[in-house]
C-alpha positions in Angstrom: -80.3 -33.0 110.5 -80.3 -35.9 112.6 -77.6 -36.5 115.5 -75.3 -39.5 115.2 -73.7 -40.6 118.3 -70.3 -42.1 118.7 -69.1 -43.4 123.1 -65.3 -44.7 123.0 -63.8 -47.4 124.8 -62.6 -46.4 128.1 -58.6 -46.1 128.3 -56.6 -46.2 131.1 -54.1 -43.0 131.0 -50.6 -43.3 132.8 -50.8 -39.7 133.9 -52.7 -37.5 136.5 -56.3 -36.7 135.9 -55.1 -32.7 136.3 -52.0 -32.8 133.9 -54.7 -34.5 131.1 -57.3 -32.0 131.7 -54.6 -29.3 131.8 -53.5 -30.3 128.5 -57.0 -30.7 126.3 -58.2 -27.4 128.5 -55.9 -25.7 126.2 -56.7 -26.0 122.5 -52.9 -24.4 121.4 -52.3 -28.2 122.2 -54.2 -29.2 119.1 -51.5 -28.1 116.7 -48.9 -30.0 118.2 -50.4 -33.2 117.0 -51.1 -32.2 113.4 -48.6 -33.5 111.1 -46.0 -31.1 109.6 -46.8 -32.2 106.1 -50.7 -32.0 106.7 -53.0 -30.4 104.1 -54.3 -28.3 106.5 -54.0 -24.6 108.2 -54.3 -24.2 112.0 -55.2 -21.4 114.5 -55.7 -21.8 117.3 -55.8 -20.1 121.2 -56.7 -21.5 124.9 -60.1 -21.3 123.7 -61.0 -21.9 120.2 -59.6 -23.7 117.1 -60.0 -22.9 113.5 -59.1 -25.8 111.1 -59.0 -24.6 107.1 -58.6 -28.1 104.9 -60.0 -29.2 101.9 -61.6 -26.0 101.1 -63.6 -26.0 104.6 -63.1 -24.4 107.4 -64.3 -24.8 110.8 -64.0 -23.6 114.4 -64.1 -25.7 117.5 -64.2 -23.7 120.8 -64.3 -25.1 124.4 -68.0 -24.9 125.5 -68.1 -26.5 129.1 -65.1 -27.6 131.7 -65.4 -29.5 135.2 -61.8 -29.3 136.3 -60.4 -32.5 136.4 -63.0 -34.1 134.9 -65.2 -33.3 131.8 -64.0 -30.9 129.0 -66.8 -30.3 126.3 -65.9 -29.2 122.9 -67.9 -28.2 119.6 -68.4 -26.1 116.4 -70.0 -22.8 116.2 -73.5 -22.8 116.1 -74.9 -22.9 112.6 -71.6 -24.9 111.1 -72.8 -27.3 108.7 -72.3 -31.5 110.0 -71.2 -29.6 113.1 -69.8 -31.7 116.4 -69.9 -31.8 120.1 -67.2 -34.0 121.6 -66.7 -34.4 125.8 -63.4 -36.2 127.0 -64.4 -37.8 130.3 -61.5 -38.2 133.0 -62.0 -40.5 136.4 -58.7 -40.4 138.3 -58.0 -44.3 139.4 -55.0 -43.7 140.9 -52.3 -40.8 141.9 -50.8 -41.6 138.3 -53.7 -43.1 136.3 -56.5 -42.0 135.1 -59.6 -43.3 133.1 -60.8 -41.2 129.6 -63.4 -41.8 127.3 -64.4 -39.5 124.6 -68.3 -39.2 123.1 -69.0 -37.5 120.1 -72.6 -36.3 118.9 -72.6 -35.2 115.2 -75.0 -33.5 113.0 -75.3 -35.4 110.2 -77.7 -36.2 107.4 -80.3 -39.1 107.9 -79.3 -40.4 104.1 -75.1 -40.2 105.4 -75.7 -41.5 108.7 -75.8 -45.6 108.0 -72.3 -45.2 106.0 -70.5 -42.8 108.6 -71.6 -44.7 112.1 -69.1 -47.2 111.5 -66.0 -45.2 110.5 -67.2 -43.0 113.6 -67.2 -45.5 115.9 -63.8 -46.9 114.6 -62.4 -43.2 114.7 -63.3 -42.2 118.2 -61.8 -45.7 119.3 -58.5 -44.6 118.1 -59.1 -41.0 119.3 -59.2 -42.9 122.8 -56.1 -44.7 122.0 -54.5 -41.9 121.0 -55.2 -40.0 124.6 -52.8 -42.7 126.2 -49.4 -42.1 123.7 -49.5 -38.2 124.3 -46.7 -37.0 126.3 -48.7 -34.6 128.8 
């Protein structure tokens, strides 16, 4: 397998650095933004998510925090394409904060030239996405 790397564009948050950690520090959080009428089954606790859809399923778990500002997520070892993902937070101000996300995947070499494109264009609205969420 060969990694494929994905860095988002940094987003300015309108909320504090400690209420957006707070939030993605707790992956129960994760099923509030899948939609009711998704294909998909959801389970998760502070700690660890399992996601069945499309036949597959897979479990993200929190592997590292810095309070305030680094959470690092991933897939159990040994999941096949597995991910790790880090949400960055710098606090610019007592109600805004800076977040990017990066996301190293394990991907085939032969899949890696079609899906480093739609990664890049995913993770950009992943970042977009950190500034609409009501924390």
């Amino acid at each position: 397998m060969k990694g494929l790397e994905a860095v988002s564009k940094v987003v300015k948050i309108g909320n504090t650095d400690q209420r957006i950690f707070a939030y993605w520090s707790d992956l129960r959080n994760i099923t509030r933004m899948i939609p009711p009428d998704a294909d998909a089954q959801v389970n998760a606790t502070e700690d660890s998510c399992t996601v069945t859809a499309k036949g597959m399923t897979f479990v993200v778990k929190i592997l590292e925090k810095e309070e305030y500002k680094l959470i690092k997520l991933g897939t159990e070892e040994g999941t096949k394409m597995g991910f790790t993902a880090w949400i960055q937070l710098k606090s610019l101000s007592e109600y805004e904060t800076a977040g990017r996300i990066t996301i190293h995947a394990d991907v085939p070499l032969h899949m890696r030239p079609m899906l480093k494109g739609k990664l890049n264009e995913g993770i950009n609205r992943l970042a977009d996405a950190l500034k609409m969420i009501p924390y």
